[in-house]
N, C-alpha and C positions, 0 to 999 in steps of 0.2 A: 341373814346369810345362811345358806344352806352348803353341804358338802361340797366343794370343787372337784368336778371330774373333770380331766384333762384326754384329749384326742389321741389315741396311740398314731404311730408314728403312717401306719396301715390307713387309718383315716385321713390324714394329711395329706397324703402323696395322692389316696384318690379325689379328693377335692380339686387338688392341684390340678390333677388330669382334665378331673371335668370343666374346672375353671376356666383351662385353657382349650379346651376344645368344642365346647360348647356355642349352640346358636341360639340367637333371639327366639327362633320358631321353634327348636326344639324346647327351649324353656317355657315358650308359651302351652306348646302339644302338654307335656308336663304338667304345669301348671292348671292344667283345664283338666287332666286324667284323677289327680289326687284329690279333686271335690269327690271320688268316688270311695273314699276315706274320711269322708269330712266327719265329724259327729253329728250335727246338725241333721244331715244326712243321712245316716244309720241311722239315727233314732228316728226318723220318721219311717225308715223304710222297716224297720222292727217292730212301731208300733201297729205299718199296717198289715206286716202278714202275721204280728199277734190277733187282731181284729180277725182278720181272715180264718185263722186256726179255731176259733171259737167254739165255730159249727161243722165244725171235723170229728175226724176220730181221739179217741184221746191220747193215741200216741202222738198225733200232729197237734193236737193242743199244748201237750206236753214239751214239743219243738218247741211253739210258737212262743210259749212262757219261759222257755231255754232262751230263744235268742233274742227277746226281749230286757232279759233280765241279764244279760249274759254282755248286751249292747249299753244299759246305763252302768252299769257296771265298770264295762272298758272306757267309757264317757268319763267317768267321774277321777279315777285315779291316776291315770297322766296329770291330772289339776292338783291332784294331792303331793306326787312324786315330786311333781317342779315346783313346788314347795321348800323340799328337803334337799333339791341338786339345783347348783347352779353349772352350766356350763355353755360358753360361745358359741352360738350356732354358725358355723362355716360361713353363712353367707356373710358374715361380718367381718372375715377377715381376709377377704379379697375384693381388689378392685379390678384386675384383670376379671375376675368371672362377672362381674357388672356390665365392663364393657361389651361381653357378647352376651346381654341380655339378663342373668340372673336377679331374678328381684327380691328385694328384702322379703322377711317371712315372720312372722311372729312376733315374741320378745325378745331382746338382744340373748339372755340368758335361759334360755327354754330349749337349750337344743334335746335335756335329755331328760328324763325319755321319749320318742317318738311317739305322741299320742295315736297318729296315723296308725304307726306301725302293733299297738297294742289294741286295737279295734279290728286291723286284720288277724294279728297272731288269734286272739279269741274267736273269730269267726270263722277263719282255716280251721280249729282246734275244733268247732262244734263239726263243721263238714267231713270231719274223718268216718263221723258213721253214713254216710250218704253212700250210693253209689260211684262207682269210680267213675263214672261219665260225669255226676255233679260236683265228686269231690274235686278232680283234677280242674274241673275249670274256675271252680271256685279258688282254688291254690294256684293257679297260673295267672285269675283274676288278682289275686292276692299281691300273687310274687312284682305283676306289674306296677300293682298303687304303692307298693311299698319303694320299690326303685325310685319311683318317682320323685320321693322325701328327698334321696339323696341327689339326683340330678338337679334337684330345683336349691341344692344345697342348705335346702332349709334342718340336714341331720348331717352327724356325721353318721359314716357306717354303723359302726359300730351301735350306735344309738338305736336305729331303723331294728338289728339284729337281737337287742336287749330288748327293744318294744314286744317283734314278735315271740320272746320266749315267754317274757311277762304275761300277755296275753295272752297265751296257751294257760299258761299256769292260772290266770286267771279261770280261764272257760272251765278248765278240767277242777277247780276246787268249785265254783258254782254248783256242777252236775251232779257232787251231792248232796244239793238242796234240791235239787228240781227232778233228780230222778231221769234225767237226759241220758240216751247214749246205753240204757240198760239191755243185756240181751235180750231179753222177753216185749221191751222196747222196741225195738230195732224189729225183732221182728215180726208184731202186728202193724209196728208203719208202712215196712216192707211189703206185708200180704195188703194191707190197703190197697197200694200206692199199686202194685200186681191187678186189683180188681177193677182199678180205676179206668 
C-alpha cells in the first residue's frame, strides 16, 4: 500500500463537468490523440531521431542523447511513483460519464501521477531551447496530449499538472549529465541548423 492522495475538491467538480458533458466521439477523438503520449511511442520516436543525430553535428547529437535519455527516463518513473501513491482514477467513480462514452483506463489505483503527463512535462522542458516556432508548437502539441488525460478521465487534474512539473524537473536535472541546453550548445546548434 502506498501513500493515499485524495482529489481536491478543484478535480471533482471538473470531472463532474466533463462527466456530464461529454460524447462518445469526443472521447473517442481523445482517446486516439493521447497515444501521442504513449511511452511505447516516445521511445521509439526517441530512439529514432537518436539514430538520426549520430551523423550530425555534436550539438544535435548531443539533443539526440538529450531526448533519448531524457524519454527512458520519463518512461521509467511514473512506474516507480505509482508504486509509492495510490490514488482512484476518476474514471472509476462515475457512471454518468460511462454513459456518454468514457472508458476505463489503466489500474483502478494509478491515477497519480500522470505518466502521459510526465513524458510531456520532460519534453516541453527540453523544447525551451529551440526556436520559438518549435517551441510553441511543441508546448501547444504538449498542452493538447495532456488535456487529453483529463477528458478521457483517465487523471485527475491535478494529477496531469503534478506530472508536467515532475517532468520538467526531471529534463532539467538530466541536462546535467548530458550537457543539453548549454549556451555554447545552443549556439552551435543554432549556426548549424542557420547553415542548413
Amino acid at each position: 500500500m502506498g501513500v493515499t492522495i485524495r482529489p481536491t475538491s478543484i478535480d471533482r467538480e471538473l470531472a463532474r463537468i466533463i462527466a456530464a458533458h461529454t460524447t462518445p466521439a469526443a472521447e473517442r477523438i481523445a482517446g486516439d490523440f493521447t497515444w501521442g503520449a504513449d511511452e511505447h511511442v516516445l521511445i521509439a520516436l526517441a530512439i529514432a531521431y537518436w539514430l538520426w543525430s549520430l551523423n550530425k553535428s555534436p550539438a544535435q547529437r548531443t539533443g539526440g542523447t538529450h531526448v533519448l535519455a531524457t524519454t527512458l527516463a520519463s518512461a521509467v518513473l511514473p512506474h516507480l511513483m505509482k508504486g509509492m501513491f495510490d490514488q482512484e482514477r476518476p474514471d472509476r467513480l462515475t457512471v454518468r460519464g460511462h454513459l456518454h462514452g468514457v472508458p476505463f483506463s489503466g489500474k483502478k489505483m494509478d491515477a497519480f501521477p500522470s505518466g502521459h503527463a510526465i513524458h510531456v512535462g520532460a519534453l516541453c522542458s527540453a523544447a525551451s531551447v529551440l526556436s520559438s516556432r518549435w517551441r510553441n508548437l511543441v508546448w501547444a502539441t504538449g498542452a493538447m496530449l495532456v488535456t487529453t488525460r483529463v477528458v478521457l478521465l483517465a487523471h485527475w487534474f491535478s494529477d496531469v499538472v503534478c506530472g508536467v512539473a515532475i517532468g520538467a524537473g526531471l529534463e532539467r536535472l538530466i541536462r546535467r549529465f548530458t550537457g543539453y541546453g548549454k549556451a555554447s550548445s545552443y549556439a552551435s546548434r543554432s549556426a548549424t541548423a542557420a547553415a542548413e
